[in-house]
C-alpha positions, 0 to 999 in steps of 0.5 A: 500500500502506497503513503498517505499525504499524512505520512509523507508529511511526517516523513517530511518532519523526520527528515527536518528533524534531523537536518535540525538536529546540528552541532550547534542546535545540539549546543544549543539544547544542551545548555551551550556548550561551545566548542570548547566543550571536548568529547574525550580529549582534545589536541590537534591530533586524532589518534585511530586504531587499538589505543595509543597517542598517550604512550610514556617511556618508563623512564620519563614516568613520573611518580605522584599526582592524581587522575581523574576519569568522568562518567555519566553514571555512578557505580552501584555494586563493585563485587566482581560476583555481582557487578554488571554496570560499566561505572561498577566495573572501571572501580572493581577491575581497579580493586580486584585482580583475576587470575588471567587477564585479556590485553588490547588485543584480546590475547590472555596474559597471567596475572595472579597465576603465574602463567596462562593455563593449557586445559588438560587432555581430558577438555575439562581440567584446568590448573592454575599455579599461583604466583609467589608472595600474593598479598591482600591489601590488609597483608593476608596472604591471597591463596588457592582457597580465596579463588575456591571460595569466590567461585563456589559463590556462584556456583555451590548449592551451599551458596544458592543465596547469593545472587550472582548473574553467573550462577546459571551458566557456572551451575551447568558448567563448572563441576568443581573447583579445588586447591590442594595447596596453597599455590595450586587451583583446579577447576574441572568443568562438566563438558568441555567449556570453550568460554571459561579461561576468557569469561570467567578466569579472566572476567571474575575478580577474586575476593578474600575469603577471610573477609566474606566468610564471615556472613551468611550468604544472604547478606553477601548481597547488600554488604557495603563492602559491595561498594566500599570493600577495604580488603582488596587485590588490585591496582588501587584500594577504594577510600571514599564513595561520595554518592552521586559525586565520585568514588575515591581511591588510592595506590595500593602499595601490596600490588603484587605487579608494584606500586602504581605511578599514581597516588590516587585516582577518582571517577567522578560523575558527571551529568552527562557526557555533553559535560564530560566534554566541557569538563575535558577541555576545561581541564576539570576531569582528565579522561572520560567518553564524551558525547559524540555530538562534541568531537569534531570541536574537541580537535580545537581544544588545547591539552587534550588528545582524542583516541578513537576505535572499533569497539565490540559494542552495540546499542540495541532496544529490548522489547519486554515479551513476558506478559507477566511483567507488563501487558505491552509484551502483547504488541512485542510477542508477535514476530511479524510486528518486530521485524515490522517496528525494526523495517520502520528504523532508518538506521543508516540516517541515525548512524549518519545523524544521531551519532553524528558519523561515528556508528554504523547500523548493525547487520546481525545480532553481534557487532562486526569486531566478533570474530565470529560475526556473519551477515545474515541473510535475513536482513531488515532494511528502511521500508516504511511501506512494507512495515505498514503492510506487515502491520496491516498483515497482522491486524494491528489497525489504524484508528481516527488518531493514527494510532493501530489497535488490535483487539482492543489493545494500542500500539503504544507503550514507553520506551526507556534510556540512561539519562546522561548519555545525550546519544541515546537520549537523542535516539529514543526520541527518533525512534519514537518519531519514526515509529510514529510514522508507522501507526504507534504512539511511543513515549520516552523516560530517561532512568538513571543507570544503575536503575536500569539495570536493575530493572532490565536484569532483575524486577523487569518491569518495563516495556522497552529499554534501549541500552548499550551492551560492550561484547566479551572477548569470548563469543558466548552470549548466553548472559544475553539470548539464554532463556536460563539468564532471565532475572537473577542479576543476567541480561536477557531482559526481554523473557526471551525463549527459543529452545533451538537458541538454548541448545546452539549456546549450550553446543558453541560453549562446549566445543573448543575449537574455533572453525567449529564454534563459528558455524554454530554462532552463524546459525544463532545470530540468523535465529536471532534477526528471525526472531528479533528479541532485542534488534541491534540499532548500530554499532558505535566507535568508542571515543575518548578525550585524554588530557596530554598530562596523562602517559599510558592510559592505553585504552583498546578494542578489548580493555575499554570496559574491561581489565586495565592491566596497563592502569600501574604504569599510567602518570601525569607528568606534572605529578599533580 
């Protein structure tokens, strides 16, 4: 079926919208922020690839000072069992040490094992030697029985209690893990288990037993010492967490790699990453992701070095499916008017205008930097007719208003964001407008992250979300598309449930090699675009502002929400 006048109309008042929506409009609305105001750094250069720019040689390091990062969230839970927010993250992987880390480059570096394990023969048993001399922050030794301790957390039915995101995978997966010495950790998993040395043994921080063992396991999951823990392993020791304002930190003079350059370090919240620019380039913060609206003017600002790359990430929208949860799941539980809602996105113009160049539409259900990325051939391009016509197709009916109805029911429902990210902020509100131009009346609600979270990973109760999620080294999405990761702290939000998806997870995870791992994860990401659960929007650069005080803040592909094995040898050359 053709458009109607009021339809090209609206298209009509999309296209305008977007042409408006310029830098200096954007400026403008968000409060003028001139064109000092940085994105991530600033200096003349523009600094592309795997990180680099801000490099230092050790012996021009200078020892002392004080660095400040900006975030547009604040953190919410550290513990390396619990925590699943990118601002809880940056603090835990400087608090708590695993037992191998990833680089740059995704390649696995021992940190406290002394090497990089080889599973045995057998495809299920791993040992790790632990390095000699390992000390907590409090002078304790750090032990094989710390590392059992924090994994029977997640995995032990002794332990059920504690409510760890990893809990169904590691109940499945992990048979046993053992220390029978002080230096020695075994871990014996059920099948072979292709996502465990990257995923947990990299991923998964240790903590100290002798502090945890202390309560019962329900209360592991609202101690303080989830946000302000005072025994830790890490680079830095957390201080002080100012809610709302920042959280505090110092050197940990027991690092078993060393004392830091640094002194102290604060990650500062900022209200959002508009301001993290201006706070860039006036010199109140010294690194941070600003918003992309600000990179081209953050070239001009003076002090500052801008870093960009291909990151695995994407930003996607989560449709709720559970009818118990919210009666909106009706509109979203039919296939036809998922992939209709996705045909009405033109995602080329929102990669072009709402990210202002710096994103690309996304072609599957993982981001291209996935070595296991295939396009598929069930793909959704702009086609705002056929949208209508599948619509119509499934009886969803224009009324007087424009709006479709279906059994008595609109097509109408909220959608949800991070306040302070002005990208996504300014996405939920194009969405909104082009759904619009195809028959539904959607509204929009910015929430702070940390709330968001919680409600996509555990309460649920909400209609649409839009988010960001930044891929794992390995592979297995089973946190995001497995019907076992619904609530308890893991990420498939929507009540996705497709048992064909389950069992290809459940193989890819258990076979070790790669060329047989990639046409498994091929037949997942088609499943996924046929069933559209959570349609991937685009797939964003990640952009940083570094000030040029600031040496060997080596952010990469692979460590940008990870592990910062490099953090002991970042300085400020002032020592300040």
């Amino acid at each position: 079926m053709g458009s109607t006048r009021d339809e090209d109309q609206e298209l009509r008042r999309f296209d305008q919208f977007l042409r408006d929506w310029s830098r200096r409009d954007f400026l403008r609305g968000t409060g003028g922020a001139m064109a000092m105001s940085a994105f991530l750094a600033g200096g003349m250069e523009l600094l592309a690839g795997c990180g680099g720019g801000t490099g230092g040689s050790a012996q021009n390091a200078v020892r002392g000072g004080h660095l400040v990062e900006g975030s547009s969230s604040d953190i919410s839970n550290i513990n390396p069992i619990f925590s699943n927010d990118t601002a809880s993250s940056i603090i835990s992987y400087l608090s708590y040490s695993r037992l191998v880390v990833a680089d740059g480059a995704g390649n696995l570096r021992p940190e406290l094992a002394a090497e990089v394990p080889r599973v045995d023969p057998d495809q299920v048993t791993y040992r790790f030697e632990l390095r000699d001399g390992l000390r907590w922050s409090d002078g304790q030794a750090i032990t094989g029985a710390d590392v059992v301790f924090t994994f029977q957390l997640m995995f032990d039915p002794r332990y059920r209690a504690v409510v760890s995101r990893f809990r169904a995978q590691l109940e499945q997966h992990l048979a046993s893990v053992t220390s029978p010495d002080p230096r020695t950790v075994i871990f014996k998993t059920t099948s072979p288990y292709a996502p465990f040395l990257i995923s947990f043994a990299a991923f998964v921080g240790i903590i100290p037993r002798h502090v945890f063992e202390k309560m019962q396991p329900a209360e592991i999951n609202s101690t303080e010492l989830n946000q302000v823990p005072q025994v830790v392993s890490g680079v830095m020791v957390p201080v002080r967490w100012d809610r709302g304002a920042q959280y505090l930190m110092k050197r940990n003079d027991l690092f078993f790699r060393g004392k830091a350059f640094l002194d102290s370090y604060a990650l500062k919240v900022v209200p959002d990453a508009v301001q993290v620019a201006n706070q860039l380039s006036t010199h109140e913060i010294d690194v941070g992701q600003p918003d992309a609206s600000q990179w081209d003017s953050l070239a001009r600002a003076q002090g500052l070095d801008r870093v960009a790359f291909v990151q695995p990430q994407f930003d996607y929208y989560m449709q709720n499916l559970d009818i118990a949860r919210t009666p909106k799941a009706a509109i979203f539980a039919e296939p036809d008017v998922r992939r209709a809602l996705l045909m009405a996105l033109d995602r080329k113009k929102v990669a072009e205008k709402v990210y202002f160049g710096q994103a690309v539409p996304a072609d599957s259900a993982v981001s291209s930097a996935q070595w296991v990325h295939t396009t598929t051939k069930t793909q959704y391009p702009f086609d705002l007719e056929k949208a209508q016509q599948l619509l119509d197709s499934a009886g969803w009916v224009r009324g007087s208003d424009g709006i479709r109805a279906k059994n008595g029911v609109r097509m109408e429902w909220e959608i949800r964001t991070n306040s302070g990210n002005k990208v996504r902020e300014t996405l939920i509100t194009v969405l909104a407008d082009q759904w619009a131009q195809a028959g539904a009346h959607v509204t929009t609600r910015l929430v702070q992250f940390p709330q968001l979270v919680t409600q996509l990973s555990e309460t649920r109760d909400f209609e649409m979300i839009l988010l960001g999620i930044n891929e794992g080294l390995d592979p297995d999405t089973t946190q995001l598309w497995s019907s076992k990761s619904i609530g308890s702290g893991a990420l498939n939000g929507s009540g996705y449930r497709n048992p064909k998806v389950d069992a290809l997870l459940d193989r890819a995870a258990q076979v070790l090699e790669r060329d047989k791992r990639r046409p498994l994860y091929a037949q997942i990401q088609e499943a996924l675009m046929e069933d559209l659960p959570a349609p991937l929007v685009t797939c964003p650069r990640s952009l940083w502002g570094v000030s040029k005080r600031v040496k060997n803040f080596n952010v990469a592909p692979w460590n940008v929400l990870a592990p910062r094995p490099w953090f002991k040898d970042v300085y400020v050359t002032d020592g300040r």
